[in-house]
Backbone as CSV, one residue per row, in Angstrom:
resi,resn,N_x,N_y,N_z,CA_x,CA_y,CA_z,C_x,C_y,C_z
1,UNK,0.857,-1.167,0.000,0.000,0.000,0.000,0.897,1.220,0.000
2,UNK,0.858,2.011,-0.810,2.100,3.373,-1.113,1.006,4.225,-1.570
3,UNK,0.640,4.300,-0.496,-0.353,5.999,-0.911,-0.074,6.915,0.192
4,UNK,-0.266,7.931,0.214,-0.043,9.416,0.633,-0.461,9.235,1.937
5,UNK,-0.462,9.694,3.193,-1.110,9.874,4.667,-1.968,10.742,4.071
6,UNK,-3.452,10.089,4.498,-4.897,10.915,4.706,-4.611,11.150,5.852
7,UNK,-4.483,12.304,6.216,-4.848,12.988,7.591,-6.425,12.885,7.951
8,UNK,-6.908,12.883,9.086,-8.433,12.573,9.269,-9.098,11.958,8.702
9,UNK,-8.177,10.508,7.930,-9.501,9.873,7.159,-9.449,8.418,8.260
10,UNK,-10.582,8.136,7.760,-11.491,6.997,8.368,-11.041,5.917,7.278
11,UNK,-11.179,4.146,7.784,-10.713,3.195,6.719,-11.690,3.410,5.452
12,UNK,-13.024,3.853,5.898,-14.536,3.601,4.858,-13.447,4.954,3.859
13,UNK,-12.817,5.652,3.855,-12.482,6.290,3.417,-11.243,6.107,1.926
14,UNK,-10.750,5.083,3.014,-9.314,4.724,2.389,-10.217,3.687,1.121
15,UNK,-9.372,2.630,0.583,-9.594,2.183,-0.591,-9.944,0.489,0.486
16,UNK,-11.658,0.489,0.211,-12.681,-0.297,0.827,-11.912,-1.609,0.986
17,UNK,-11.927,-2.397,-0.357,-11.816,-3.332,-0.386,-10.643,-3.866,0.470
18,UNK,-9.273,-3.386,0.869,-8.540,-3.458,1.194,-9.045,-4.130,2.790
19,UNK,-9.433,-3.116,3.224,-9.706,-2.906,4.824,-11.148,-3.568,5.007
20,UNK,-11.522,-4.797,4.176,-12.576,-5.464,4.471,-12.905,-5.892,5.523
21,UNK,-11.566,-6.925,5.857,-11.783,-7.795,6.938,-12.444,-6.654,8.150
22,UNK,-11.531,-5.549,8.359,-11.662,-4.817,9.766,-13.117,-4.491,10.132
23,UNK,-13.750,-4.415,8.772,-15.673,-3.951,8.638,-16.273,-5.349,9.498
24,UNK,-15.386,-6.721,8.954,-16.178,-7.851,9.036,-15.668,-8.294,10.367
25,UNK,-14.638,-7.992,11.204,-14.259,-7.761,12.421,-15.572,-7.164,13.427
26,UNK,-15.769,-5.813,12.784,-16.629,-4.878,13.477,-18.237,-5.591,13.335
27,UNK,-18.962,-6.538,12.422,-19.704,-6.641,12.066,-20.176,-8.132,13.119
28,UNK,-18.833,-8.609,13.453,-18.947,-9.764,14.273,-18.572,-9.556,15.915
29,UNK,-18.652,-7.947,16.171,-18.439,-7.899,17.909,-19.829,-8.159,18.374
30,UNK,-19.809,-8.976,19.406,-21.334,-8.913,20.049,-22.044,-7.458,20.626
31,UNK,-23.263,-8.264,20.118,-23.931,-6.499,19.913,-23.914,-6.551,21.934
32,UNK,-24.000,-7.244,22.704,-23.951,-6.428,24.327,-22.521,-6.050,24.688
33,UNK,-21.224,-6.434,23.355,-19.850,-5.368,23.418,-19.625,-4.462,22.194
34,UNK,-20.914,-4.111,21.572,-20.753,-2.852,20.383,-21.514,-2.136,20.626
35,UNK,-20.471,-0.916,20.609,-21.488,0.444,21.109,-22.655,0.766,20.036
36,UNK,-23.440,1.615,20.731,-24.668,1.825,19.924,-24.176,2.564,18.897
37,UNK,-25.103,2.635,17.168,-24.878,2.589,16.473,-24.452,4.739,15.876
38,UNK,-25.142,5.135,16.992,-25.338,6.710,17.542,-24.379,7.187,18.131
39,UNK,-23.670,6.205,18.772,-22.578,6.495,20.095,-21.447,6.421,18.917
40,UNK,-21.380,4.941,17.809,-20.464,4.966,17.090,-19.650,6.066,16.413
41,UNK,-21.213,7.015,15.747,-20.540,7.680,15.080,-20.946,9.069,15.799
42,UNK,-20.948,9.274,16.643,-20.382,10.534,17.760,-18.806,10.128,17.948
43,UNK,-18.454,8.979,17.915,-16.811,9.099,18.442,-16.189,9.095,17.492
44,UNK,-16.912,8.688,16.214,-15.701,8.713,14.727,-15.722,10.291,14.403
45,UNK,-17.119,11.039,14.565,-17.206,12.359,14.013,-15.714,13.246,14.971
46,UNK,-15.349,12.586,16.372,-14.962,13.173,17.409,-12.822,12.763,16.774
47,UNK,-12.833,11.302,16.235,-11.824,10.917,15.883,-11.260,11.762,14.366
48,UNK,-12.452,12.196,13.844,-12.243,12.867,12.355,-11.946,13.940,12.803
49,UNK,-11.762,14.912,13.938,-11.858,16.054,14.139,-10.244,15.930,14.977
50,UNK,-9.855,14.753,15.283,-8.275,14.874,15.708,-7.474,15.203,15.077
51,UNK,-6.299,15.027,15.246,-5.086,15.527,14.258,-3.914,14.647,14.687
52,UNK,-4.285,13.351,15.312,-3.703,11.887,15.075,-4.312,11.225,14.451
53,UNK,-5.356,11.696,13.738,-6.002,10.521,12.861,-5.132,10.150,11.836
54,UNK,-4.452,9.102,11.162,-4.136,9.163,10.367,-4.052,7.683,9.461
55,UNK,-4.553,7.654,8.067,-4.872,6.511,7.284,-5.890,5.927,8.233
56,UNK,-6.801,6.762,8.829,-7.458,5.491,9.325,-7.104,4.992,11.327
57,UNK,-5.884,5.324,11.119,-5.081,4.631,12.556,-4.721,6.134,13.507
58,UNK,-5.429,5.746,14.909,-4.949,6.858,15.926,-3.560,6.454,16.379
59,UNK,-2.339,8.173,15.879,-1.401,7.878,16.119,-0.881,7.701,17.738
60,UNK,-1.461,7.754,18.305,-1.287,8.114,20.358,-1.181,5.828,20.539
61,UNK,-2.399,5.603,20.246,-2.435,3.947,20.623,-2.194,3.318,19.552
62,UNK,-2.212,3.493,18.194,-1.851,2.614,17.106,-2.912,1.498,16.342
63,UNK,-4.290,2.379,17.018,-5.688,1.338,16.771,-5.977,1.544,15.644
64,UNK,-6.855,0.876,15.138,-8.063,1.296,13.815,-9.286,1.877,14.557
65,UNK,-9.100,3.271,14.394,-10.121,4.139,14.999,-11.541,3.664,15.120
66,UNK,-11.883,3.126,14.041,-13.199,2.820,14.010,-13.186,1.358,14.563
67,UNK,-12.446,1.049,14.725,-12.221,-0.807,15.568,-12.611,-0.121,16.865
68,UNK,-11.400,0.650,17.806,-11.897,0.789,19.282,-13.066,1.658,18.883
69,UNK,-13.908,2.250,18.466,-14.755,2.991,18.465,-16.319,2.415,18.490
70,UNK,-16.071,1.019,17.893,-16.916,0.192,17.824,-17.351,-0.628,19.148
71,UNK,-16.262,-0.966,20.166,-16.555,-1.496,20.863,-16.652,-0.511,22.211
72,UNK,-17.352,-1.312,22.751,-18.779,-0.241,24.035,-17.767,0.211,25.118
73,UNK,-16.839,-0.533,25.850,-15.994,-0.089,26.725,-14.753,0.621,26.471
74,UNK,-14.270,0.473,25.158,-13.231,1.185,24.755,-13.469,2.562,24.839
75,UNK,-12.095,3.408,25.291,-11.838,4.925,25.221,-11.273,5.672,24.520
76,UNK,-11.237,6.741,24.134,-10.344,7.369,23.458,-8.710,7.518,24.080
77,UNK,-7.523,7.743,23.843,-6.067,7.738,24.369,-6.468,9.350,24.989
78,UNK,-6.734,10.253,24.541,-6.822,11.366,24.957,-8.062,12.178,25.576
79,UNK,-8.822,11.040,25.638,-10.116,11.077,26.738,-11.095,12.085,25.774
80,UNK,-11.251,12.380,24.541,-12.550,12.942,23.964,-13.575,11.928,24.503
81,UNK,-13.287,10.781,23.925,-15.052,9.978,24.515,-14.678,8.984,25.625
């Protein structure tokens, strides 16, 4: 993969097919450990608005933003959510 750093982008962003599995990861957390579907994207809108976002991956923990974002107990590294 040799493409440019998207600053603030999200994987749905990056080139789909690639980053399948991580959707089909997210698609298989149990729904009483996946945050609600409202909560989800309050913390991605909150992760798009960082300036460690990058390709997708928060540079502070090294996650797939939208991976910890998905699941209900996970936090942000810098305490937005």
């Amino acid at each position: 993969m040799n493409q440019p750093t998207c600053k603030r982008c999200l994987l749905r962003e990056l080139d789909g097919e690639y980053f399948k599995s991580i959707y089909q990861y997210i698609d298989n957390i149990p729904l009483e450990q996946k945050a609600p579907p409202e909560e989800y994207d309050r913390r991605l809108a909150l992760c798009k608005s960082c300036d460690d976002l990058k390709n997708g991956m928060c540079a502070q923990c090294g996650c797939f933003a939208e991976v910890r974002a998905a699941k209900l107990r996970q936090v942000c590294p810098w305490g937005k959510w």
